[in-house]
C-alpha positions in Angstrom: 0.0 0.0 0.0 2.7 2.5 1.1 3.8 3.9 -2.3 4.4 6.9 -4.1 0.6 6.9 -4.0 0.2 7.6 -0.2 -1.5 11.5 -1.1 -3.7 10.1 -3.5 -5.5 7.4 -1.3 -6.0 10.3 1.4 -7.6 12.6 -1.0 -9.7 9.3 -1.3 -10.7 9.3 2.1 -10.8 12.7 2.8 -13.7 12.4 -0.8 -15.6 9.6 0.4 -15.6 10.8 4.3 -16.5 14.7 3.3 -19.6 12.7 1.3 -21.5 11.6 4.6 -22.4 15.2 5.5 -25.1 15.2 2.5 -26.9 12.8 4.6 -26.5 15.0 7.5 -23.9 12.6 9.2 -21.4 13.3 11.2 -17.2 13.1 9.3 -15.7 13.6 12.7 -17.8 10.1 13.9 -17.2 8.4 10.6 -13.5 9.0 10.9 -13.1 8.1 14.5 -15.6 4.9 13.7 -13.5 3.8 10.3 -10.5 4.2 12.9 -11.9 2.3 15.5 -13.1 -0.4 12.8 -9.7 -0.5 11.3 -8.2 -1.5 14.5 -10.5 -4.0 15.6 -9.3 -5.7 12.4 -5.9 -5.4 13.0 -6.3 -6.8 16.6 -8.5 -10.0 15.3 -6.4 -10.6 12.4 -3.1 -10.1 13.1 -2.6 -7.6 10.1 -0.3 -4.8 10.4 -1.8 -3.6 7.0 -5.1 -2.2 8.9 -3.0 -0.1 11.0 -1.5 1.3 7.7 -4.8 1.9 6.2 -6.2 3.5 10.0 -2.8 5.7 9.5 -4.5 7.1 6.3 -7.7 7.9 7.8 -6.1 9.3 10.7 -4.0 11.6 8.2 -7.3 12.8 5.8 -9.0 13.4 8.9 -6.3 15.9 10.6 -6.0 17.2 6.8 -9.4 18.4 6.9 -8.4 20.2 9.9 -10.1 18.3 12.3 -8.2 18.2 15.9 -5.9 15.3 17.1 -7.1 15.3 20.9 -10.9 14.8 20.1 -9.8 11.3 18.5 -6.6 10.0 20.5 -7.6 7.8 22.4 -8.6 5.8 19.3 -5.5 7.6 17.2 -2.8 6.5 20.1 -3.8 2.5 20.0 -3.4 2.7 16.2 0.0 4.5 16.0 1.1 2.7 19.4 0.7 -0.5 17.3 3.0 1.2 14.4 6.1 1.3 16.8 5.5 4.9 16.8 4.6 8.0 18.7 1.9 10.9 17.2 4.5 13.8 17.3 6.9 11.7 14.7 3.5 10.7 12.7 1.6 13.5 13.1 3.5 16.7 14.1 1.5 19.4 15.4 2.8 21.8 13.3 2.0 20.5 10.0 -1.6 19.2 10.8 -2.5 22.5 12.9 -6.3 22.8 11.9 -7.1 26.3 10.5 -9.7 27.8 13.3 -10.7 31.1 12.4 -12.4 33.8 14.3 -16.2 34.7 12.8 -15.4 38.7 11.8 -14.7 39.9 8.5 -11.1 40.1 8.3 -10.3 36.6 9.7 -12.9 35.4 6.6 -12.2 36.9 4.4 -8.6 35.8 4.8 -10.2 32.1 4.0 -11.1 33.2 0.2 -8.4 33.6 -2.5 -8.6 35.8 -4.9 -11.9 37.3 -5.6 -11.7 39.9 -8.4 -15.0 42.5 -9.0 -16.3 41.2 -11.9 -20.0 42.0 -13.6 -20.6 38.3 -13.8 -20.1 37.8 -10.1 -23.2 36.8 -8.4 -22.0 38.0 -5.4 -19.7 40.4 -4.5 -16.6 39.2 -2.0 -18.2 41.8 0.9 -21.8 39.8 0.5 -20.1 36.6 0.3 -18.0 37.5 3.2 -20.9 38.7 5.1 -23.3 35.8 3.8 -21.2 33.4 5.9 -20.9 35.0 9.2 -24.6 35.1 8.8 -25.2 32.2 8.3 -23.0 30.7 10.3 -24.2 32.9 13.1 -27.9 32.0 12.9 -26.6 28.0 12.5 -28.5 27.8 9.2 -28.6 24.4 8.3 -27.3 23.6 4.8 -24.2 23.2 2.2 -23.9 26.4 0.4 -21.7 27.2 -2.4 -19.7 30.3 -3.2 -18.1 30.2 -6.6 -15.6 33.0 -8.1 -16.7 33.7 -11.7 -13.4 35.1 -12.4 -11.0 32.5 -11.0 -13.4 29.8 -11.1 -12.4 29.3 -7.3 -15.2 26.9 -5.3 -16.0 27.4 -1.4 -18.7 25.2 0.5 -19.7 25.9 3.7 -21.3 23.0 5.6 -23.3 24.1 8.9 -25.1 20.9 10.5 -26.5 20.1 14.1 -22.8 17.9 14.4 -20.5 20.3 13.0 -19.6 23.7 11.1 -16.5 24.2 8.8 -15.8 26.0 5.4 -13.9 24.2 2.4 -11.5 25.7 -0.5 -12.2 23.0 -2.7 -9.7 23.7 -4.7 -6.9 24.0 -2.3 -8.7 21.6 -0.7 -8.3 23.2 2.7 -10.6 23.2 5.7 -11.5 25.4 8.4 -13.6 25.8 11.6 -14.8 28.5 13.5 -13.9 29.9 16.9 -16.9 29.5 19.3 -19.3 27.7 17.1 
């Protein structure tokens, strides 16, 4: 499994596990449960190659930003049974998630490049204040903000289970302070 391949089997996982929040589920649970599931299998069969393949979900979910601590108990057992220790796996530094506080400035530092342009739907001060909004008033829904100019796609997810923002193309995630 562990080939020059290793980036493209996370975006894998971080694809199929992002998909569960259509159905108003949970990615935080599905990782930790695909984890825990992983493990169980390595412990009843005697296969190193589940903790290899737990080691991937553990990397797609602190790639999506999602903290270390809420998961390590679960995370520990898995990298424990690597020879290994979370700080050489998963250095802090590297995996920080991108929290964010809900004002203008510290959103509209999430969006790239958003040029004025007469074929934007919205402009970036609407889009920017179309998110604290609804993030504010925990509006349940996936909503899309597209960059006509740059082509640039933003989702922001807001669910009873959790809240975070996605450059799709960068593919980076972030959460809010406080929500």
């Amino acid at each position: 499994m562990y080939n020059n391949n290793i980036q493209q089997y996370v975006e894998a996982i971080k694809l199929a596990a992002g998909s569960v929040q259509y159905k108003n589920l949970s990615i935080k649970q599905t990782f930790f449960l695909s984890v825990k599931q992983l493990y169980e299998y390595y412990i009843n069969m005697n296969n190193v190659c589940y903790l290899e393949t737990a080691i991937l979900h553990i990397q797609a979910y602190l790639e999506m930003g999602f903290p270390y601590d809420e998961g390590k108990e679960i995370f520990d057992l898995v990298i424990e049974g690597t020879g290994s220790a979370q700080e050489l796996k998963f250095p802090n530094k590297f995996y920080a998630a991108k929290t964010i506080k809900l004002n203008k400035a510290q959103v509209r530092s999430m969006i790239r490049k958003w040029p004025p342009s007469s074929h934007q739907v919205m402009k970036i001060d609407e889009v920017v204040d179309d998110i604290i909004s609804k993030v504010r008033k925990k509006e349940n829904g996936i909503f899309y903000y597209k960059c006509a100019a740059t082509k640039d796609i933003y989702e922001l997810v807001i669910s009873e289970k959790e809240t975070f923002f996605h450059d799709m193309q960068m593919g980076i995630f972030y959460s809010f302070l406080g929500v």
